[in-house]
C-alpha positions as CSV (number, residue, x, y, z in Angstrom):
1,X,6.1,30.7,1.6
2,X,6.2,28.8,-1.7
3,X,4.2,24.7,-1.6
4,X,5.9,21.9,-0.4
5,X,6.3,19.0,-2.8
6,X,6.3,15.8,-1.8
7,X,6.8,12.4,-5.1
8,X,7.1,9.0,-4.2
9,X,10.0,7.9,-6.5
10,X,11.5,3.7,-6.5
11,X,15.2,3.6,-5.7
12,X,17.0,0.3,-5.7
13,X,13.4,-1.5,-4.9
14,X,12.8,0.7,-2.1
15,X,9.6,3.4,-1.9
16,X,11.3,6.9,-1.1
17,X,9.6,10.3,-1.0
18,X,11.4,13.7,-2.7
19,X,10.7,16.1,0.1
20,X,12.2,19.6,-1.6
21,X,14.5,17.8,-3.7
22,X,16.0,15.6,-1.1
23,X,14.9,12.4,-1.2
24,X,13.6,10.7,2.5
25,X,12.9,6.6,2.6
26,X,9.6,6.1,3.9
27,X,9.5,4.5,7.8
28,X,8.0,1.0,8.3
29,X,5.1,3.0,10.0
30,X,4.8,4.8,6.8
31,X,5.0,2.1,4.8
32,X,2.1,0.1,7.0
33,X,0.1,3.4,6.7
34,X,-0.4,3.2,3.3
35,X,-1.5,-0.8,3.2
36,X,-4.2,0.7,5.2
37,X,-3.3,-0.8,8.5
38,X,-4.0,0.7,12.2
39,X,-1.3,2.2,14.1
40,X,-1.8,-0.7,16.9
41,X,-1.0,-3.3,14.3
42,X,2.2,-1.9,13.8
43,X,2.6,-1.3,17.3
44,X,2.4,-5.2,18.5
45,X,4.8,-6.3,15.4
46,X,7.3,-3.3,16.7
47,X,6.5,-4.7,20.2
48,X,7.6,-8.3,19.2
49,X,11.2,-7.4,18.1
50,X,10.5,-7.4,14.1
51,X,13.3,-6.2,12.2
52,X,12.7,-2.9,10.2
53,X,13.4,-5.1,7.6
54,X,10.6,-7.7,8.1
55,X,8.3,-5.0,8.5
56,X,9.4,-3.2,5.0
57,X,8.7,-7.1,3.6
58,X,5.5,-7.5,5.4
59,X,3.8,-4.2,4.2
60,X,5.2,-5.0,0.8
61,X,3.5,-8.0,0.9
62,X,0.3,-7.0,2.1
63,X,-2.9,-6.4,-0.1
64,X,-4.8,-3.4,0.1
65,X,-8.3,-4.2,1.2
66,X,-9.7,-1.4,-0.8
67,X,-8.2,-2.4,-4.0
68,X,-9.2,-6.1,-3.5
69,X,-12.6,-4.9,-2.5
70,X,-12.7,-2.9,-5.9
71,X,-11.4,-5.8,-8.2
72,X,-14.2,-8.0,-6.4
73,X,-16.7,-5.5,-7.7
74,X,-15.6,-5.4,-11.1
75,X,-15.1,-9.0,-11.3
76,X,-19.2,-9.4,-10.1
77,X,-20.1,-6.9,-13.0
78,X,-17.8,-8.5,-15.4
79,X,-19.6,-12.0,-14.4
80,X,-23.3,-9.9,-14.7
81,X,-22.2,-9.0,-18.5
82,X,-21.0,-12.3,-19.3
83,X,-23.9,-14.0,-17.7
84,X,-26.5,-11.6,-20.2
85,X,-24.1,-12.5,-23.3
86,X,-24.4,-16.5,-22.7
87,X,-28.3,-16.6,-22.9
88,X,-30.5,-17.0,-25.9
């Protein structure tokens, strides 16, 4: 058996993924999954009758806590360098 490929590619503003050359949109579960958010947290927004498209929007306009948590920490050493420039 030869590897499966799997790209992310952006069609028409949406997140697809290029399974074997045929291209599959990713599921709101999917889509939740990657903004780092527990399965039961999608679960209760299914279980409150959101639309698959309120769920694409709200993943899309979630912030991954690992990325903030890393822009934080450059930020603190950013302010560290600046802090030893200022002094005389």
């Amino acid at each position: 058996m030869g590897k499966q490929c799997a790209h992310a590619v952006l069609t028409n503003g949406n997140i697809d993924v290029l399974l074997c050359c045929r291209i599959r949109r990713l599921t709101p579960r999917e889509c939740w999954r990657l903004q780092s958010f527990d399965d039961y947290l999608f679960d209760r927004a299914r279980a409150a009758r959101v639309s698959d498209t309120q769920l694409y929007k709200q993943a899309g306009n979630a912030v991954t806590v690992n990325i903030v948590y890393e822009i934080g920490k450059r930020l603190a050493e950013m302010e560290k360098e600046e802090g030893g420039k200022n002094e005389v």
